[in-house]
N, C-alpha and C positions, 0 to 999 in steps of 0.2 A: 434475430439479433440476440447476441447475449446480455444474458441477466446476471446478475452479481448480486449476492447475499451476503455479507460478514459477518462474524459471532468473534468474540474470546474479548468483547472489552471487560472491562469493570474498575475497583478501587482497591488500588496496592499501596503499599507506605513506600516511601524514598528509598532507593536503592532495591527494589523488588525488580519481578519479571513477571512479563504476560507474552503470550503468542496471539497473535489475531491470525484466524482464517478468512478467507473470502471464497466460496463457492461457484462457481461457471457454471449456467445449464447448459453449455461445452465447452470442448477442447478451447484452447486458447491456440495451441499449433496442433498440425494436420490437417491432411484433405486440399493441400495448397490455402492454406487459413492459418495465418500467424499475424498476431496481439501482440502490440509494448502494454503489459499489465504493470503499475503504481499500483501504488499509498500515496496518499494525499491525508493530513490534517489540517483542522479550521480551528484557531482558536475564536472565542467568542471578540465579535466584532470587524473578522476579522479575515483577509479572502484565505479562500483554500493554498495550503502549500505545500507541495512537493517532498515526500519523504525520501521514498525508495523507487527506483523501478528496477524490470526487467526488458530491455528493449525484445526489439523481433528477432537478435540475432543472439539474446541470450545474455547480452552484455549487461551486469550490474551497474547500478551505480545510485549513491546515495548524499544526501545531504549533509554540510558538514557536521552540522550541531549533533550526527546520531550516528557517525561514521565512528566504530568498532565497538556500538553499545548495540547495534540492531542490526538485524540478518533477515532480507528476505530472500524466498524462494518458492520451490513450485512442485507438487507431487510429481511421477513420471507420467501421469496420466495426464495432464496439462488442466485438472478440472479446480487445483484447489491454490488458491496462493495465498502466503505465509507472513508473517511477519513477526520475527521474533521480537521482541525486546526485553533488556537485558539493564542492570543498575539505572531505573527508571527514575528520574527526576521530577519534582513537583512541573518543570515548566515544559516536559513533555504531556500535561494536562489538556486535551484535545477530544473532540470528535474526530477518528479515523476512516476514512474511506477509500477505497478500491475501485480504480479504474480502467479499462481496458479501452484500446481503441487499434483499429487493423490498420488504420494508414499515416497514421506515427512512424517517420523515420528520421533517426539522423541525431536524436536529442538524450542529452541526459537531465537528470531528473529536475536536474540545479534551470535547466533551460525551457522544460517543460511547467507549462499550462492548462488548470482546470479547463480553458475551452477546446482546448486539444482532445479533449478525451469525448466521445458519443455514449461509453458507458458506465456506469454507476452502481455502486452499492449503497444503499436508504445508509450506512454511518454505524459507529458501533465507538462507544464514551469509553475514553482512556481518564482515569482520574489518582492521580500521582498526588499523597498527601506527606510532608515532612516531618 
């Protein structure tokens, strides 16, 4: 099964940029083997929520609080997904995480749910200070 890694959080002032990556120890497609990979953030107290994804047929789609500040995507090699973010705000202040799951179909992100997802990346701290 695939394992999910993230890196690139950390602490930006108001209006900065950070990229998160997330690592696959595989493909996400090929081999007849294709993932709807997310982003998902929690704030404290508070259930996980839907930022970005990439469905299985490649189709984006994002939440509206973050729609033309944040850009995800995917290397050509299907092993790394991206998330840009772009004039970051204090109340994007989150733990981030990266989900993939193979029999996800049909949703976008706004409709998508943490139990939806079988896999996980351990989280990686967005901290937006004004």
């Amino acid at each position: 099964q695939v394992q999910l890694v993230e890196s690139g959080g950390g602490s930006v002032e108001s209006g900065g940029s950070l990229r998160l990556s997330c690592v696959a120890s595989e493909p996400t497609h090929g081999r007849g083997r294709r993932y709807c990979v997310a982003w998902f953030r929690q704030f404290p107290g508070k259930e996980r929520e839907g930022v970005a994804a990439i469905d299985r047929d490649g189709i984006v789609s994002y939440t509206d609080s973050v729609k033309g500040r944040f850009t995800i995507s995917q290397d050509n090699a299907k092993t790394t997904l991206y998330l840009q973010m772009n004039s970051l705000k204090p109340s994007d202040t989150a733990m981030y995480y990266c989900a993939a799951d193979s029999g996800l179909i049909g949703y976008t992100i706004t409709e998508m749910r943490p139990h939806m997802f079988a896999h996980w990346g351990q989280g990686t701290q967005v901290t937006v200070s004004s």
